[in-house]
C-alpha positions in Angstrom: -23.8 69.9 147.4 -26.9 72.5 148.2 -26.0 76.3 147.7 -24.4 77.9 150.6 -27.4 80.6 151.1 -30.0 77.6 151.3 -30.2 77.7 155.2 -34.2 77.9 155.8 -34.6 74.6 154.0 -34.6 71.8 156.4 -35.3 67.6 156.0 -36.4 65.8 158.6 -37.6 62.4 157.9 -40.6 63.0 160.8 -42.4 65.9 159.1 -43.3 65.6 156.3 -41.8 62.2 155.3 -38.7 64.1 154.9 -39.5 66.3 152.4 -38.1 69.7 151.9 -39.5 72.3 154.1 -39.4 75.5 155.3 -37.5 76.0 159.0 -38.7 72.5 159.7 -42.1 73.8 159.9 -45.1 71.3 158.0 -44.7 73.8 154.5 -43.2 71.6 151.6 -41.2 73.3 149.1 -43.5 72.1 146.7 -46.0 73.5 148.2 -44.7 76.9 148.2 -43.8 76.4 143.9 -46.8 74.7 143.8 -49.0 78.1 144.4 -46.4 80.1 142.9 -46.7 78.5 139.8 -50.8 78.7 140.5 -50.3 82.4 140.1 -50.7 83.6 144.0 -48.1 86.0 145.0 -45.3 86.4 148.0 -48.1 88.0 149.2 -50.6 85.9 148.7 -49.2 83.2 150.3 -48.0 85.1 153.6 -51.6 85.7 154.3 -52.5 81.8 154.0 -49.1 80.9 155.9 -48.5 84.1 158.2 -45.6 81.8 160.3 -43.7 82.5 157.2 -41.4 85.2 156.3 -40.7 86.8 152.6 -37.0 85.3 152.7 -38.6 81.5 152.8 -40.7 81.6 149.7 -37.9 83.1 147.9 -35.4 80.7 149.4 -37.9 77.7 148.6 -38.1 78.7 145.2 -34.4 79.1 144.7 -34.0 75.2 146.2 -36.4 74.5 143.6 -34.4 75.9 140.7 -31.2 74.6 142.2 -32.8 71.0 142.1 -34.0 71.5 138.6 -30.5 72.1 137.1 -29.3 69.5 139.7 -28.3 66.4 137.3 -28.2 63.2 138.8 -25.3 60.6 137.5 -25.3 56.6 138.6 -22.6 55.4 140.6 -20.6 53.0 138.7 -18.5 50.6 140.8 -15.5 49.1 139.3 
C-alpha cells in the first residue's frame, strides 16, 4: 500500500507508459531522483520545470525511498 501523504504521484498508463509522475504531468519520478542524485538542487530543478512546486520533488523523492524499502514477495498458490 503507498504512504498516505503520497497524493501528487499519479500513474496513468497514457503518459508516460504509466510511469510514476508528478500531478499527472509528463515529469517521471525518476526523472526528478535522477537530477537529484546528479547534484542539481530543489532549486535547480524548479527553474528547468517551473510547472512544478517544492512539495513535488520532495514528494517524488519520498515515493522513491518508499519503493526502495518496498520488498516484493511471489505469490504462492496452494
Amino acid at each position: 500500500m503507498y504512504p498516505v501523504h503520497l497524493s501528487r504521484i499519479t500513474f496513468d498508463p497514457a503518459v508516460m507508459g504509466g510511469k510514476p509522475c508528478i500531478r499527472g504531468l509528463r515529469v517521471t519520478v525518476g526523472t526528478i531522483v535522477g537530477l537529484i542524485a546528479a547534484g542539481h538542487s530543489p532549486e535547480d530543478i524548479l527553474k528547468a520545470y517551473p510547472y512544478l512546486e517544492l512539495e513535488d520533488i520532495y514528494e517524488a523523492l519520498a515515493y522513491a525511498a518508499w519503493r526502495a524499502e518496498e520488498v516484493e514477495l511471489p505469490l504462492i498458490v496452494r
